[in-house]
C-alpha positions as CSV (number, residue, x, y, z in Angstrom):
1,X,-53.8,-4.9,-64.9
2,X,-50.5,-5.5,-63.1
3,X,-50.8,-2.3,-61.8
4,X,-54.8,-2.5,-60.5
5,X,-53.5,-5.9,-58.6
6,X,-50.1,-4.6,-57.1
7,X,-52.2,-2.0,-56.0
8,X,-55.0,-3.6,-54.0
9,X,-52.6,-6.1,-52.2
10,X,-51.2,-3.0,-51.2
11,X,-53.6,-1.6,-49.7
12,X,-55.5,-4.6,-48.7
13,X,-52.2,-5.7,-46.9
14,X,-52.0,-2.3,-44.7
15,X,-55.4,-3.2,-44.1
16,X,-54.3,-6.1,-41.3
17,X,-51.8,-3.9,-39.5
18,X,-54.6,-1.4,-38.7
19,X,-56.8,-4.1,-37.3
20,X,-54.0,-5.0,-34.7
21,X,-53.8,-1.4,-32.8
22,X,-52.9,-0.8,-29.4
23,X,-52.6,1.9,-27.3
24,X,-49.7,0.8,-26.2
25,X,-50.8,-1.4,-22.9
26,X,-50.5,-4.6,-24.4
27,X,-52.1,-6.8,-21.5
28,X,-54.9,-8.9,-22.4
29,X,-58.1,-8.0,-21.0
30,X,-60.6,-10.9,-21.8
31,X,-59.4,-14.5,-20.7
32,X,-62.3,-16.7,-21.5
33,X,-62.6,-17.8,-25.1
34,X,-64.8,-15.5,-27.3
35,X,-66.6,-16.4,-30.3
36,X,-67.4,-14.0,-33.5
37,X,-70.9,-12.9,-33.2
38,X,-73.2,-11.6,-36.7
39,X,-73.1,-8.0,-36.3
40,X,-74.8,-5.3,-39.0
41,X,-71.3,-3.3,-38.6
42,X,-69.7,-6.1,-40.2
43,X,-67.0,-4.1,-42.2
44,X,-63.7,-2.4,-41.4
45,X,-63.0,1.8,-41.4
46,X,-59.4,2.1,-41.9
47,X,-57.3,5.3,-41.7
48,X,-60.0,7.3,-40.1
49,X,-59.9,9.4,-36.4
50,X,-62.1,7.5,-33.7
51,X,-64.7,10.8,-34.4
52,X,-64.8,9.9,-38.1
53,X,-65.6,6.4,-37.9
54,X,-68.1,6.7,-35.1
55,X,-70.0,8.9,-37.4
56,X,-69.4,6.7,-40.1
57,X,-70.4,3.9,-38.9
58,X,-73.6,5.9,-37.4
59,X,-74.6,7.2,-40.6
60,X,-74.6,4.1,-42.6
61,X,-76.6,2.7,-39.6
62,X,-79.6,5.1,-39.8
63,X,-79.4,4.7,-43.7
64,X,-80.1,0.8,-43.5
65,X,-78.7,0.2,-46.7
66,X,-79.6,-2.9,-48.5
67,X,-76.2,-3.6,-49.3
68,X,-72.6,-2.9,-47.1
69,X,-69.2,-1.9,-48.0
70,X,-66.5,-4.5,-47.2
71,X,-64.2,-1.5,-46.1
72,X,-64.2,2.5,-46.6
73,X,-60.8,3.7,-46.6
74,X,-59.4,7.1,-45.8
75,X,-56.6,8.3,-47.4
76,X,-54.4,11.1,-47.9
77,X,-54.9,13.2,-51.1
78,X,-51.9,12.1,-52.7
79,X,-53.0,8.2,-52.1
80,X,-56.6,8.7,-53.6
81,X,-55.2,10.2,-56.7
82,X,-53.0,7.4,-56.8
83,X,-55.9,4.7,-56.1
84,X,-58.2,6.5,-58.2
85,X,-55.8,6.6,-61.3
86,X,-55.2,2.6,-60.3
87,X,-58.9,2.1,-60.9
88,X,-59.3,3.9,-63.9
89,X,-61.6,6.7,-62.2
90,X,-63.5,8.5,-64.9
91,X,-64.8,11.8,-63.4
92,X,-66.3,14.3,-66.0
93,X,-63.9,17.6,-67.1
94,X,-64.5,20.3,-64.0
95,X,-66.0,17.8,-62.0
96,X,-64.0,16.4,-58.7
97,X,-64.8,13.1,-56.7
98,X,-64.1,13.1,-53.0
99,X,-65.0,9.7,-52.6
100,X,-65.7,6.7,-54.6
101,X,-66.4,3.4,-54.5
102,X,-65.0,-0.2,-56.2
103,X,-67.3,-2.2,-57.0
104,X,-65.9,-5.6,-57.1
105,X,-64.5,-5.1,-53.7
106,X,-66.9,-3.4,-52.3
107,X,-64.5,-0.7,-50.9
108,X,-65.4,2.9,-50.1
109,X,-62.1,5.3,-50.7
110,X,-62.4,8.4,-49.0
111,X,-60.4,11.5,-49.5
112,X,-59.5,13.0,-46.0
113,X,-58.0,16.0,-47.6
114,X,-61.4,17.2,-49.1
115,X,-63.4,15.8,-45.8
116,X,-65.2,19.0,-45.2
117,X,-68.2,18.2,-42.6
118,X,-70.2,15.8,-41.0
119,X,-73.3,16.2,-43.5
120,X,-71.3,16.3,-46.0
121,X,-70.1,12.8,-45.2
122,X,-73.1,11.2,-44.9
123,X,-74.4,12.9,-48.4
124,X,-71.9,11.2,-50.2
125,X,-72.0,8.0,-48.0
126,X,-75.5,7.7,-49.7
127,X,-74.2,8.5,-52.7
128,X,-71.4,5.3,-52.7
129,X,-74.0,2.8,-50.9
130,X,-76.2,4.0,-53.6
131,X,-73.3,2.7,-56.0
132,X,-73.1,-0.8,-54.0
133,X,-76.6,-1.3,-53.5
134,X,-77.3,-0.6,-57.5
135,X,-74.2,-2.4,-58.0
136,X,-73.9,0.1,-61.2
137,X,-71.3,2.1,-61.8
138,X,-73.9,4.8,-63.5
139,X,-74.3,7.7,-61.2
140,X,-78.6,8.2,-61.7
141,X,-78.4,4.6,-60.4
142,X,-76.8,5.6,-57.3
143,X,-78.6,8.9,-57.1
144,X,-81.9,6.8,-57.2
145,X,-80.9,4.5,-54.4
146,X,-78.9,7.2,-52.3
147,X,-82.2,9.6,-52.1
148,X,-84.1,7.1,-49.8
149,X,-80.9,6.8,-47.7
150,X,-80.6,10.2,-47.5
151,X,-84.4,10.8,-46.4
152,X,-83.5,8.3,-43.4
153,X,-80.2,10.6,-42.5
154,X,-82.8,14.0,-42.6
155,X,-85.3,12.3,-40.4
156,X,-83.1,10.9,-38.3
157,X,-81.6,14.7,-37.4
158,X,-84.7,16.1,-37.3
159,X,-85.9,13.7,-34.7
160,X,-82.5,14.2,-32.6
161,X,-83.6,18.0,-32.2
């Protein structure tokens, strides 16, 4: 248990160095005091290339899901093994995960070693929201709930044609 909660502070700790990035001009730009707006992309993509959270971020837009992760995370290989072993990750003998969600968190790990493609991404996307939005661990559950969001991701393609 020491382990799981050494872990997340870990990681939830990186989490606020990636929200402060620059590109290296560090002169502010707005001067008048801004206030937080609601906005429907209200959670953070950390570790991912500008590319990979645009179509992130797009995907999980056109699949309206009822419910939204707090965070998805990509990490190296080596760190989702790590992570995955952390949260006690059971994945069936022969089967691998490339991404996979905590529940309690409501935190979507990515592995950016076995990122293969864009639809690919947004197949499993629906698979993990399916997760969230069943709040079950059980994989028909998130089958059942990531087939609609899947249908949106088709027709959305489709119609960009």
């Amino acid at each position: 248990m020491k382990r799981v909660i050494w872990t997340a502070l870990f990681v939830l700790g990186f989490a606020q160095f990636g929200w402060g990035q620059t590109n290296g001009n560090s002169i502010l730009l707005i001067t008048e005091p801004t206030t937080p707006g609601t906005s429907t992309n209200s959670y953070t993509v950390l570790g991912a290339t500008a590319q990979q959270e645009a179509l992130v971020r797009t995907q999980i837009q056109v699949m309206q899901p009822e419910v939204l992760p707090l965070r998805i995370i990509f990490v190296p290989h080596w760190k989702y093994v790590a992570t995955a072993k952390t949260f006690l990750l059971h994945v069936p003998a022969g089967y691998t995960a490339a991404m996979f969600s905590h529940l309690p968190s409501r935190t979507v790990f990515i592995d950016n070693d076995r990122y293969v493609s864009d639809d690919s991404l947004g197949y499993w996307i629906a698979h993990e929201l399916g997760h969230l939005a069943a709040n079950s661990a059980k994989e028909e559950d998130a089958e059942k709930a990531a087939r609609e969001y899947r249908k949106r991701l088709k027709k959305a393609r489709i119609e960009a044609r």
